[in-house]
C-alpha positions as CSV (number, residue, x, y, z in Angstrom):
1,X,5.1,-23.0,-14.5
2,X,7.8,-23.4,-16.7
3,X,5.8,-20.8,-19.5
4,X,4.6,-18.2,-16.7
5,X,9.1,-18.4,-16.0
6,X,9.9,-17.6,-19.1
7,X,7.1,-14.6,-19.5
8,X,8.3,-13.3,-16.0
9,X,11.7,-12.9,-17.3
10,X,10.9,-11.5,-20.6
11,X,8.8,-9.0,-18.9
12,X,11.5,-8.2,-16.1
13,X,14.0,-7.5,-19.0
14,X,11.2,-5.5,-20.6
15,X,11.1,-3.1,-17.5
16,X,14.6,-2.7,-16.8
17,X,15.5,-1.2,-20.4
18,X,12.4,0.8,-20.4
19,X,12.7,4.6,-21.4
20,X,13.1,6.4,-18.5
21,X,14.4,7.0,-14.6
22,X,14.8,3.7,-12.9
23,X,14.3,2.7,-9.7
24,X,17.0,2.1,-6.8
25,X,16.4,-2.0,-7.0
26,X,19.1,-4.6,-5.9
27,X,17.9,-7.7,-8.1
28,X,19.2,-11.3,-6.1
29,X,18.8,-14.5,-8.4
30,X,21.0,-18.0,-8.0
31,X,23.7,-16.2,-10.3
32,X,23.9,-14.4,-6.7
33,X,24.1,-17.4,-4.4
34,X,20.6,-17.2,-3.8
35,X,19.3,-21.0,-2.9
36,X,16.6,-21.6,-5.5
37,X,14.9,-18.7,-8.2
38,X,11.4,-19.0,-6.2
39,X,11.0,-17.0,-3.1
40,X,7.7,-18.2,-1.0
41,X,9.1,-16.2,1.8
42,X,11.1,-13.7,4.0
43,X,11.9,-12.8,7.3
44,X,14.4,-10.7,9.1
45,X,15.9,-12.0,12.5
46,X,17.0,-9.7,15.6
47,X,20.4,-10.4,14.7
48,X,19.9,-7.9,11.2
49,X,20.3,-11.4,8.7
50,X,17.3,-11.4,6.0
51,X,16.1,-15.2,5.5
52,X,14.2,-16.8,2.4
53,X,12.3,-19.8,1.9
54,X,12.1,-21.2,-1.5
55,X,10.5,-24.1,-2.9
56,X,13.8,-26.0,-2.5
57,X,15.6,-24.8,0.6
58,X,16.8,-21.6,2.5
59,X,18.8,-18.6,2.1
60,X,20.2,-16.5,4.3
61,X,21.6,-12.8,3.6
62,X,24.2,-11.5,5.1
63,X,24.4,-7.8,3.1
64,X,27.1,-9.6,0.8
65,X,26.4,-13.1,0.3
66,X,24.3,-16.0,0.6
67,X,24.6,-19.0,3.3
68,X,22.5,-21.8,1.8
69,X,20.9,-24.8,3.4
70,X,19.7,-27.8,1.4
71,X,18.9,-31.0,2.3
72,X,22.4,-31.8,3.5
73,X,22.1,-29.8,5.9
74,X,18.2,-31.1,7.1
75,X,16.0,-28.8,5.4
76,X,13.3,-30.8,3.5
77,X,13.1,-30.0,0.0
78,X,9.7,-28.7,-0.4
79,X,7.8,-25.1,-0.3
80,X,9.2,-22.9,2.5
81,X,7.0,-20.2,3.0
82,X,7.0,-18.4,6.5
83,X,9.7,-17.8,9.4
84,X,9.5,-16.7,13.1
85,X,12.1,-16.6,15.7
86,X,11.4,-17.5,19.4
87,X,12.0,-15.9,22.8
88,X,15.7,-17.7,22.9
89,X,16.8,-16.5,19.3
90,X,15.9,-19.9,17.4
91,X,14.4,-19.4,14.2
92,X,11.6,-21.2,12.8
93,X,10.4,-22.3,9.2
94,X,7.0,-23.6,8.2
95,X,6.7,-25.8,5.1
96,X,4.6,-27.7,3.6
97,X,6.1,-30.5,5.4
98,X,6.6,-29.1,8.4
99,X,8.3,-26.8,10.8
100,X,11.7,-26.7,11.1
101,X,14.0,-24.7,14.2
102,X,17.3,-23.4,13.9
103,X,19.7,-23.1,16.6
104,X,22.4,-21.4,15.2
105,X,24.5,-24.7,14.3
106,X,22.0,-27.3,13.0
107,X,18.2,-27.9,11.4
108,X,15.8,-30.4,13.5
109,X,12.5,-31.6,11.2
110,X,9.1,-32.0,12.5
111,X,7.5,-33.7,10.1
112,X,3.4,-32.8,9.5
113,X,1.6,-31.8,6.4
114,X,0.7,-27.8,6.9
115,X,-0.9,-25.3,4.9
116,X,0.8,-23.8,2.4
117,X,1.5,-20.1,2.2
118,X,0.4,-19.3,5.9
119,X,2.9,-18.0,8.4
120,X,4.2,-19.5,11.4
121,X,3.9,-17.9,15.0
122,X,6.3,-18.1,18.5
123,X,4.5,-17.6,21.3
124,X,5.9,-16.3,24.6
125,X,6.1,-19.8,26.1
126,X,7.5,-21.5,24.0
127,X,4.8,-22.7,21.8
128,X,4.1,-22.5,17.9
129,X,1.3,-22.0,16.3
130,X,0.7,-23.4,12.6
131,X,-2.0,-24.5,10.5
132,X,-1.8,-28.4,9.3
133,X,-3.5,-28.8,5.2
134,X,-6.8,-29.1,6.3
135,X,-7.0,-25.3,7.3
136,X,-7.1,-26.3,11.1
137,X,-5.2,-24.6,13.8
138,X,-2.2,-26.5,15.5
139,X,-0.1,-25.5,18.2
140,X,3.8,-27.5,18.4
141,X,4.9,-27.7,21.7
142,X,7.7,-30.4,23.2
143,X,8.2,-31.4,20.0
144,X,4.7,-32.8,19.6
145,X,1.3,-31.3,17.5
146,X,-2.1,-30.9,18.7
147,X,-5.2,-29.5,18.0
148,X,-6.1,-25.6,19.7
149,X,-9.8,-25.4,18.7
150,X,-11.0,-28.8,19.4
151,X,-15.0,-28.2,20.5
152,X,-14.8,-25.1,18.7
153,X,-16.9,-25.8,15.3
154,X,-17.3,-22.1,14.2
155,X,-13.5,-21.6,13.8
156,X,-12.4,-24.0,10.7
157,X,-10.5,-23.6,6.9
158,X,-8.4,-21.0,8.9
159,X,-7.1,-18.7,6.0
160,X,-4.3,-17.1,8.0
161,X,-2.8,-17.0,11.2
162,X,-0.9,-13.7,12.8
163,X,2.0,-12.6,13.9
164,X,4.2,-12.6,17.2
165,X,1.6,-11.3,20.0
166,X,1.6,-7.2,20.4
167,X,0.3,-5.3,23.3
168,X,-2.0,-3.6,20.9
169,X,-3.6,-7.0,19.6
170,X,-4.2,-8.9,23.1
171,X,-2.7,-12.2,21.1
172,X,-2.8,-13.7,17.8
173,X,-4.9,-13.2,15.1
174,X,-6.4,-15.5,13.1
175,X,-9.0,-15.3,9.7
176,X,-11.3,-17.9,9.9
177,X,-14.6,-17.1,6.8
178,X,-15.8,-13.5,7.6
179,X,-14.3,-13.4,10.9
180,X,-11.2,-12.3,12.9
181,X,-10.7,-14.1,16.0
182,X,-8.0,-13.4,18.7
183,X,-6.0,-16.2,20.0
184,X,-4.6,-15.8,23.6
185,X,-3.8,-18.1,26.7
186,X,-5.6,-21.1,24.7
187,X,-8.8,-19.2,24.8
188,X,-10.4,-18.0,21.3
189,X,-12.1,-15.2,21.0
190,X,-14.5,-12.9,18.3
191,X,-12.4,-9.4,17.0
192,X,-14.2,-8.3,14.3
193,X,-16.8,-9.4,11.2
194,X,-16.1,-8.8,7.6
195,X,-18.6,-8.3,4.9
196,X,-15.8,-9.8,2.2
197,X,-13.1,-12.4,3.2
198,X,-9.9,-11.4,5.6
199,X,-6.3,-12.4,4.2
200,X,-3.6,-11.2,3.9
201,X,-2.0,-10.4,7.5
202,X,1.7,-8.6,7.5
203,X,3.6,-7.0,10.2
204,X,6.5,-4.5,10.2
205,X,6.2,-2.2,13.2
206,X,2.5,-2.3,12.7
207,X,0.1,-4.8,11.8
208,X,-2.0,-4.8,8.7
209,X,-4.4,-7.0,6.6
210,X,-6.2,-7.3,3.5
211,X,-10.0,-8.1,3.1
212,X,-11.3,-8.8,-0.6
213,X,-14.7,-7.7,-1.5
214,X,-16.0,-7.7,-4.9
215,X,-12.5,-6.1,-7.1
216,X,-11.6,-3.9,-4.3
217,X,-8.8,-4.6,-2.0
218,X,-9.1,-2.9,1.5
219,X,-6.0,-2.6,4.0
220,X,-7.0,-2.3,7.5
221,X,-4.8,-1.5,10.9
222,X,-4.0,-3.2,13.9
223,X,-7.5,-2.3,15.6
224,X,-9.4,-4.2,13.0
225,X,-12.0,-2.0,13.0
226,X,-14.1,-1.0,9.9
227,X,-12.0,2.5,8.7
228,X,-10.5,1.5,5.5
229,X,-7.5,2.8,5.0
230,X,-6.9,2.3,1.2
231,X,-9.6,1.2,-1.4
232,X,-7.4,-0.4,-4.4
233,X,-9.2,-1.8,-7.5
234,X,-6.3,-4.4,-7.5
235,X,-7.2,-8.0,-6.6
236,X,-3.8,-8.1,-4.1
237,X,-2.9,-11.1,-3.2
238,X,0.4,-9.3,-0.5
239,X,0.8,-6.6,1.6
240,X,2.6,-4.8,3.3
241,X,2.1,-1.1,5.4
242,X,5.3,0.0,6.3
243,X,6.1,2.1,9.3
244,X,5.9,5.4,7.1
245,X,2.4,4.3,6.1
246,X,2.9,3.7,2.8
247,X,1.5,0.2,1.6
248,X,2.6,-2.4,-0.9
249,X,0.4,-4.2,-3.1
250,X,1.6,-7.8,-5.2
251,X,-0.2,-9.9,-7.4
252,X,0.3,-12.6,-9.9
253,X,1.9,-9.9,-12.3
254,X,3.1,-6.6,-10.3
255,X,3.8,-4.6,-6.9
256,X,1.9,-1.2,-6.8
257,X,2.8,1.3,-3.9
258,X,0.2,3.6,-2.4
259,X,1.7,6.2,-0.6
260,X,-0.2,8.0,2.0
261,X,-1.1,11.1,-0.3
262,X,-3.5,8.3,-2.1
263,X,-1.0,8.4,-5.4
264,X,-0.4,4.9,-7.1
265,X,2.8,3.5,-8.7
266,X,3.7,0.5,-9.9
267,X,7.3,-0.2,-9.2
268,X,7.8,-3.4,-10.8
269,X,5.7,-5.4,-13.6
270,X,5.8,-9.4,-14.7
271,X,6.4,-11.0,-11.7
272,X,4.5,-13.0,-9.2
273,X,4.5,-11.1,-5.5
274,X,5.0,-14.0,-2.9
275,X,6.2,-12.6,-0.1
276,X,7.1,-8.9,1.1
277,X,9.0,-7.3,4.0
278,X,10.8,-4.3,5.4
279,X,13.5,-4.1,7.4
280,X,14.8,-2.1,10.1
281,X,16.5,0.3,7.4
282,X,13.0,1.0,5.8
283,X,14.1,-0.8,2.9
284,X,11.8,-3.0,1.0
285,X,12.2,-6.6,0.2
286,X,10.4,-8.6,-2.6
287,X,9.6,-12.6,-2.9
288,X,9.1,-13.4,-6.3
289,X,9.3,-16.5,-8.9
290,X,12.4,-14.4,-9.9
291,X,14.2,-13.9,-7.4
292,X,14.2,-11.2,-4.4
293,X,14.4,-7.4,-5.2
294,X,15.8,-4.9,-2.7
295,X,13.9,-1.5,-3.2
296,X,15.4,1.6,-1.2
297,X,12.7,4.0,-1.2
298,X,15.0,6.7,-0.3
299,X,18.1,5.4,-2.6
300,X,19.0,7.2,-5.5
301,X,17.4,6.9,-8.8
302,X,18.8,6.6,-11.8
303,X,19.3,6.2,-16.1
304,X,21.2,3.4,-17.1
305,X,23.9,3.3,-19.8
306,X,21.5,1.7,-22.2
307,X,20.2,5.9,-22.1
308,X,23.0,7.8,-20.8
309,X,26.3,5.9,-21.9
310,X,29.2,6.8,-19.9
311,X,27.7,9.9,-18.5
312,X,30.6,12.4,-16.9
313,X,28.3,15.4,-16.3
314,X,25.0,16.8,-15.5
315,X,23.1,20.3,-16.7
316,X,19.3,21.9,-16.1
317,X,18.7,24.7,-18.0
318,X,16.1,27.0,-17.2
319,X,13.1,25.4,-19.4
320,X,14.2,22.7,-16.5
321,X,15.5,20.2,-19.4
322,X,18.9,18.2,-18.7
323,X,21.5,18.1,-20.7
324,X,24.2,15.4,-20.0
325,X,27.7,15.0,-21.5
326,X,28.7,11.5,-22.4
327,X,32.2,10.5,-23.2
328,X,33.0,8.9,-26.6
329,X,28.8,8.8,-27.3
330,X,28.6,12.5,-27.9
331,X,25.2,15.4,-26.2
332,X,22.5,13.8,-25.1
333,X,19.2,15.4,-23.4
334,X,16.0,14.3,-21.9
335,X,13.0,15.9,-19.7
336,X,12.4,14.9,-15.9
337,X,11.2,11.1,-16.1
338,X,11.5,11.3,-19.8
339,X,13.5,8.9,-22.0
340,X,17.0,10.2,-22.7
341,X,18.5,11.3,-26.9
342,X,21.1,12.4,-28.6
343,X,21.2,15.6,-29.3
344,X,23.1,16.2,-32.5
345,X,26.3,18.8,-32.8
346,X,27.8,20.2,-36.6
347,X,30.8,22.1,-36.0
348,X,33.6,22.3,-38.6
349,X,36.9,23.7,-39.3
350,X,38.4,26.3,-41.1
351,X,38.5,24.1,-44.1
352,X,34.9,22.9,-43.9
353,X,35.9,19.9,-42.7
354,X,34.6,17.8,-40.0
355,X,35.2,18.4,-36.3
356,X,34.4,15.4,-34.0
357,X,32.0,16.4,-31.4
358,X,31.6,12.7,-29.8
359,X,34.3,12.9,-26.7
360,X,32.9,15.2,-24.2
361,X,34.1,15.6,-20.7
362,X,33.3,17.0,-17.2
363,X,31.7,19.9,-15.6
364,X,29.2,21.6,-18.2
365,X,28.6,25.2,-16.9
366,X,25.6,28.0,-17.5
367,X,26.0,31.7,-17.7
368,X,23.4,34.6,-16.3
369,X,22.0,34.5,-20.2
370,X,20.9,30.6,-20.0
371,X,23.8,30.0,-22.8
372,X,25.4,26.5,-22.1
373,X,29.3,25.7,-22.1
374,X,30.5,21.9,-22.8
375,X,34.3,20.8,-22.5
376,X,34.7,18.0,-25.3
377,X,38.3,17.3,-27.0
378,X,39.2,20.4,-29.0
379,X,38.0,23.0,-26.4
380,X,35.0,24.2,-25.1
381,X,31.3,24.3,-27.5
382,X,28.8,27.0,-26.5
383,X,25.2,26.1,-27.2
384,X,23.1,30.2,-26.9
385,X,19.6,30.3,-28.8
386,X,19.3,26.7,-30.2
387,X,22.6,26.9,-31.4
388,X,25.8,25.1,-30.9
389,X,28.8,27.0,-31.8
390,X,32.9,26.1,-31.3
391,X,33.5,28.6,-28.2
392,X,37.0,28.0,-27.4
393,X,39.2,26.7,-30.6
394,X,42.5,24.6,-29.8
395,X,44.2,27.5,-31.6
396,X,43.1,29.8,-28.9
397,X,45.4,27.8,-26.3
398,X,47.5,25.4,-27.6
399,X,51.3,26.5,-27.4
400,X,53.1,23.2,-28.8
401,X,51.9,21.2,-31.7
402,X,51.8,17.8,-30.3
403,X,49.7,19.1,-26.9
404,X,46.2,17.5,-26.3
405,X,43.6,19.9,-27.5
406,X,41.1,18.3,-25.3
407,X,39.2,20.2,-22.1
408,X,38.0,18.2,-19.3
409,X,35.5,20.8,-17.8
410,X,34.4,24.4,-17.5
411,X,33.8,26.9,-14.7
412,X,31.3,30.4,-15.1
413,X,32.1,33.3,-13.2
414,X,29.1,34.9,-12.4
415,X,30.4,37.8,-10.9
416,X,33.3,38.5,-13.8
417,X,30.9,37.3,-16.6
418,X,33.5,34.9,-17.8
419,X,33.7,31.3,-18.6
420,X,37.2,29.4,-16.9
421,X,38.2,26.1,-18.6
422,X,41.0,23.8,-17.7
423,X,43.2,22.5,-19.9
424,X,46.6,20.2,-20.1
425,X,49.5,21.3,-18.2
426,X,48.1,23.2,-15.2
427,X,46.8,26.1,-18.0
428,X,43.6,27.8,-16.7
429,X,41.6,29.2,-19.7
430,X,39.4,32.7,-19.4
431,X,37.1,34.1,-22.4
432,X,34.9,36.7,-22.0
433,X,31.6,37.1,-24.2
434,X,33.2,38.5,-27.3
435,X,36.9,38.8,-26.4
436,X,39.8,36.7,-26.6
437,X,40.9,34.0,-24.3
438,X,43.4,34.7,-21.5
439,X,45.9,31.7,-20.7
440,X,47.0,31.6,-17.1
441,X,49.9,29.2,-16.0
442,X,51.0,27.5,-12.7
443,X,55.0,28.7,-13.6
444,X,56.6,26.0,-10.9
445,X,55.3,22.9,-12.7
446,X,52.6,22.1,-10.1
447,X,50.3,20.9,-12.6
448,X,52.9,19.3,-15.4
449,X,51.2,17.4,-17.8
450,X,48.4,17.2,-15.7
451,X,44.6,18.4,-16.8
452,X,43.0,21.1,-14.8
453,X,39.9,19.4,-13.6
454,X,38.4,21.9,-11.0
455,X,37.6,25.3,-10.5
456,X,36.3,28.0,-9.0
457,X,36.0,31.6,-7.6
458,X,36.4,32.5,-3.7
459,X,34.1,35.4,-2.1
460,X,37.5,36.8,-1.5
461,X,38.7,37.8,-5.1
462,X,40.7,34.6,-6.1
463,X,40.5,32.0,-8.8
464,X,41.7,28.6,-7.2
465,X,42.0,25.5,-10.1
466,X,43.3,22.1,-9.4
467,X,44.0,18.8,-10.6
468,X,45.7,15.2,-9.7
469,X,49.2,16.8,-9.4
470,X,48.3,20.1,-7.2
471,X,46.5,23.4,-6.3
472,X,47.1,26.7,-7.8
473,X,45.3,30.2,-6.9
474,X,45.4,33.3,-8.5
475,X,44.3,36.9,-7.6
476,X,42.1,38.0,-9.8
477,X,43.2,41.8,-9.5
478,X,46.9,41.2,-9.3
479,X,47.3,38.2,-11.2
480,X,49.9,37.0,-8.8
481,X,49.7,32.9,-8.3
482,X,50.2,30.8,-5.3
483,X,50.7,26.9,-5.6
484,X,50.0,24.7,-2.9
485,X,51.0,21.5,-4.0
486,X,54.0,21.3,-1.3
487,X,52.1,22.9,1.3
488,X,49.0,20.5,1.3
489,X,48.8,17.3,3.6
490,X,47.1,15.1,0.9
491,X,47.8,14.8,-3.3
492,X,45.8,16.2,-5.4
493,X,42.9,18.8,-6.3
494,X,40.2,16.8,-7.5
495,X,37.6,19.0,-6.8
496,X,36.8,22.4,-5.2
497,X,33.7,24.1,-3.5
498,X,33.1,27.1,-1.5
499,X,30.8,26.5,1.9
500,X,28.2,29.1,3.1
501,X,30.8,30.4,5.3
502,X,33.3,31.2,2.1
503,X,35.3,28.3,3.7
504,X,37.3,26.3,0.5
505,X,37.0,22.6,0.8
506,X,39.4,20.6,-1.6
507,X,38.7,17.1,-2.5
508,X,42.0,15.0,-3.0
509,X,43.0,11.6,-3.5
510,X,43.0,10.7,0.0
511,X,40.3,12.3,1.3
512,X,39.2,16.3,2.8
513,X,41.0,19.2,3.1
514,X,39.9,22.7,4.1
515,X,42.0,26.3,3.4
516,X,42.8,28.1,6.1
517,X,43.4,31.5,5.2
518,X,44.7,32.7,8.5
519,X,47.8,30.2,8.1
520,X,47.1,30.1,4.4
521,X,47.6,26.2,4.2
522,X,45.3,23.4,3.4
523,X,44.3,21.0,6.5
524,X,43.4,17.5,6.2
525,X,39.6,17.4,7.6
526,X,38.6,14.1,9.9
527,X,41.7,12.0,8.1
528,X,40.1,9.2,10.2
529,X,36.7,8.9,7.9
530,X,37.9,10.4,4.7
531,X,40.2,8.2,3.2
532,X,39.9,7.9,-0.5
533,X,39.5,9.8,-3.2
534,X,36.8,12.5,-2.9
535,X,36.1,13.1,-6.8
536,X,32.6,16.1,-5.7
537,X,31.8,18.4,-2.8
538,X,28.2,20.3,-2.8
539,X,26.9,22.1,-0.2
540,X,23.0,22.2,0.0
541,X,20.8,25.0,1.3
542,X,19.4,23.1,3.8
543,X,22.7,22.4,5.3
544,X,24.1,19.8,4.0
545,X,27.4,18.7,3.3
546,X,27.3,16.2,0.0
547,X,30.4,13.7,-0.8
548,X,30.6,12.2,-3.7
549,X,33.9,9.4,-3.5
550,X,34.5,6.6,-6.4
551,X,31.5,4.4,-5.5
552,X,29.8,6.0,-2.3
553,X,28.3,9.0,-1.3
554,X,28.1,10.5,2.2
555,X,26.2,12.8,3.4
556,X,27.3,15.2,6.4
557,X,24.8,16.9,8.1
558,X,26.9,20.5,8.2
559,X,24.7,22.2,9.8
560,X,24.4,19.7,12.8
561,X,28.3,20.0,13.0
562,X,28.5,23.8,12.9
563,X,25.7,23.5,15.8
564,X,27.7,21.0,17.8
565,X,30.5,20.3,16.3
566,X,29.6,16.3,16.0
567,X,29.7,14.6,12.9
568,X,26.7,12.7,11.5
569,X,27.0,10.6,8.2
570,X,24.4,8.9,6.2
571,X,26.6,6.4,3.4
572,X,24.6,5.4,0.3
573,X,26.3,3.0,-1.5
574,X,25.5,-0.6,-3.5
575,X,23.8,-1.5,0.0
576,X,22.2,1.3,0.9
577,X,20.8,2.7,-2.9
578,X,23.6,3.8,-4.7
579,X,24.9,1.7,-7.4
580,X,27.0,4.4,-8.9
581,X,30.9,3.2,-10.2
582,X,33.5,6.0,-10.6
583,X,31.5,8.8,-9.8
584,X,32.4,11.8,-12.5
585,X,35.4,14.8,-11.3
586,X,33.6,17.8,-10.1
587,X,30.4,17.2,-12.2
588,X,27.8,16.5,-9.3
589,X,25.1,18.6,-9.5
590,X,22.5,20.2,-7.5
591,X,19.1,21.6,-9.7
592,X,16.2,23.9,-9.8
593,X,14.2,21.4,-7.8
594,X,17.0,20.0,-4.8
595,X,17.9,16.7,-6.5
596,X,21.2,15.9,-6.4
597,X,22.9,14.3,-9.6
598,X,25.6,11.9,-9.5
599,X,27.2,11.3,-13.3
600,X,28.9,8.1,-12.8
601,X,30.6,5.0,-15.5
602,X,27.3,3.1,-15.1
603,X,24.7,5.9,-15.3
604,X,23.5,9.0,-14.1
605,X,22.3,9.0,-10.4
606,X,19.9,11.5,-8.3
607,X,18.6,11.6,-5.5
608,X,15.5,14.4,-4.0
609,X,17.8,16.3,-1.2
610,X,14.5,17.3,0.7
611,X,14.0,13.5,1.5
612,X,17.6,12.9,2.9
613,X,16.5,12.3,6.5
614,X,19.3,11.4,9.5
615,X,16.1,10.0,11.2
616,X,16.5,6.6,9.2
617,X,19.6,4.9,10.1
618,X,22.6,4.8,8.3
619,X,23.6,1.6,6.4
């Protein structure tokens, strides 16, 4: 064992710095609080906790932490491999020992020698069913063991028991050779004949089993009838169909998922599958000899830092290939699914010397031509044809010699055909195709020594740029300005978006605010829910309202609101599929295809907007 651990971890490392998107995955392991490395099984209780047996005690999850029990405590040191909870919310264990029940407060042992890997089963009288070592069916009641199929020869080396009774299964299944026999009111009845062997039983809203014949792996329903449902040339040893209908495979080396338009992936490679569940959020959980992995199927995906380092914005052009900004570590780019690289940049000076090109900032911008725009720190670099050229020079802004030269993100106008850029001081930059730039300034101070890090253009003929100090707008006819940093209820302009409704929504550093041009002020929006600093706001076409704060993202159903004026939020965050830290200023980014990008300090997140569903509960 001690060789197959090492290979599983060499292999795990192997497929986290792989090329490529990763997958939403929360990774537990005793530097976690997690009991022992070896998970032989999981369980979720009615109360919402997640349980795991190892081969040396129990865990149980809270959604933070870990609440361990040893042998201190009464639990038997030994394989711990299947839970159930009873009518009167006490949980049971089987081991290899024997059961063990939970009240809430202590551990009482049964001592008995039972199979190992089967699971354990509360029946609505109390009872438990288990099977003892020798494959033969027990039933625990009173504290005492006996025998259920005593004068009933054709039933022995029971290979699996099932689940709590369902209406749909008239009792409890168990596997016995080629046969599936139901188990109800202490009678024992035939269900169904195989032609290969029956394993493999899982529940999670709907029950499921596996039958091995030859190299296939069939997964049957509840009926136990003879429709296959999935034909896999992978000798399975776990499954699971969740309540979507897609189905998990695990062996001795990997978990494949089949989801129901037949396609295969394998989502995680060198480990041993021991145990597999899903809770009521539709997320997945993993039993391995490394640990438990949390899977959100509907979390966001992501590249790591080892591909993307310190990633502050996100760009498709329209071949559909990304470009993404990376502070200090220069351009990089990469195809959907493809690994990421670093796209190399020569500008130089006047002189011929040199100019760094390896600080870039937020907010990369396109123009009606497909030429790209990409604030870095001496202006703004302009990549047309396979090209990169130096756009915007420090000389075209700078007005005192010590001032930072560096610009933290760009805006196109694609009704002026013009590119905006902000610099230091509250200084809004505009260049045309071939003409010069244009410096606007805030003339109150409202953005003193501060960098412009949002922009944009209302429907109504205004340019509106912001940053951690205040707001500023500016009619684009007139060129008369308006600053708004007394006037608003909250600090800051992190970032700006226009709704469908040519509403202006302002993100601050204490939450939402909304302009209201009949009293031309700002208003604080729902000050109750949005309380930190909003650093994105995108607005989908299918209604929704996207949030991007420091390390969460919530998702407003808009159109639901509009409807009814009630507010729905989904939150993704490290528990629900987003492991994003310090998500990057007003560089969120909806593409060609509805994913939604997140550039954050630990890599670049998305997520497929189409999928988003309010049907699955919130975290």
């Amino acid at each position: 064992m001690k060789n197959y651990y090492l290979f599983a971890v060499a292999a795990l490392l192997a497929w986290y710095d792989a090329a490529g998107q990763k997958l939403p995955v929360n990774h537990f392991t005793v530097h976690d609080g997690l009991v022992q490395q070896q998970v032989l099984g999981l369980f979720q209780d009615s109360r919402g906790y997640i349980w795991a047996g190892t081969k040396s005690g129990i865990s149980k999850f809270n959604g933070a932490t870990f609440e361990n029990y040893f042998l201190e405590e009464g639990v038997p040191a030994t394989n711990i491999f299947a839970f159930d909870e009873d009518k009167a919310g006490r949980l049971w264990a089987a081991s290899g020992a024997g059961l063990l029940v939970f009240d809430g407060q202590t551990w009482e042992y049964f001592p008995r020698l039972l199979r190992k890997n089967q699971p354990v089963a509360c029946l609505d009288d109390g009872s438990v069913l288990t099977i003892d070592a020798d494959g033969k069916i027990l039933l625990f009641k009173r504290g005492k063991y006996e025998f259920v199929v005593e004068g009933q020869p054709e039933i022995k080396d029971v290979s699996m028991s099932g689940f709590l009774p369902q209406p749909t299964l008239e009792g409890t299944l168990f596997f016995s050779d080629h046969n599936a026999w139901r188990y109800s009111e202490g009678q024992f009845h035939l269900a169904h004949q195989f032609d290969g062997t029956p394993y493999g039983v899982n529940y999670a809203g709907r029950l499921s089993f596996l039958e091995k014949r030859d190299s296939l792996t069939n997964v049957y329903g509840a009926d136990v009838r003879d429709t296959v449902l999935k034909n896999v040339p992978l000798r399975a040893t776990r499954q699971l169909m969740t309540k979507s209908g897609d189905v998990y495979l695990g062996d001795w080396k990997q978990l494949v998922r089949i989801s129901k338009d037949e396609a295969n992936e394998t989502l995680l490679s060198g480990v041993m599958v021991n145990a597999l569940l899903e809770d009521r959020d539709g997320h997945i959980w993993i039993g391995t000899e490394n640990g438990i992995f949390q899977y959100f199927p509907h979390g966001f995906f992501y590249y790591g830092n080892e591909e993307l380092p310190l990633p502050w914005g996100i760009l498709q052009d329209e071949e559909y290939r990304y470009w993404s900004p990376n502070y200090n570590h220069g351009l990089y780019a990469f195809e959907m699914g493809g690994p990421a690289e670093k796209v190399p940049i020569e500008l130089t000076d006047d002189e011929g010397g040199a100019i760094p090109t390896e600080s870039m900032y937020f907010s990369p911008s396109q123009d009606r031509d497909g030429h790209l725009y990409f604030a870095f720190s001496h202006g703004v670099i302009r990549y047309r044809d396979g090209v990169f050229d130096h756009y915007i020079k420090p000389a075209d802004y700078l007005l005192q010699e010590k001032e930072s030269s560096a610009i933290l993100g760009t805006y196109y106008d694609t009704v002026g055909q013009c590119l905006l850029a902000g610099a230091t001081n509250g200084r809004l930059l505009l260049k045309k195709e071939e003409g010069p730039v244009k410096l606007i300034q805030a003339d109150s101070g409202a953005h003193a020594r501060k960098f412009v890090v949002s922009i944009c253009r209302s429907p109504d003929g205004y340019y509106w740029w912001g940053s951690s100090a205040g707001l500023a707008r500016m009619h684009i006819q007139t060129g008369e300005i308006d600053l708004y940093e007394k006037r608003a209820p909250q600090r800051g302009a992190i970032s700006l978006s226009i709704a469908a409704d040519s509403v202006l929504w302002v993100g601050s550093k204490e939450g939402l605010m909304y302009y209201n041009a009949a009293t031309d002020s700002l208003i604080a929006f729902r000050p109750d829910i949005f309380q930190v600093r909003v650093v994105d706001i995108t607005f989908t076409p299918n209604g929704l309202m996207l949030i991007a704060e420091q390390n969460e993202i919530k998702v407003v159903d808009w159109a639901h609101y509009k409807a009814t004026g009630q507010l729905r939020i989904k939150n993704y965050n490290y528990r629900y599929g987003f492991f994003g830290l310090e998500s990057g200023q007003s560089s969120c980014y909806l593409d060609r295809e509805n994913r939604y990008w997140v550039p954050a300090g630990n890599g670049a997140y998305f997520i497929d907007v189409d999928a988003i569903s309010f049907d699955q509960p919130p975290a």
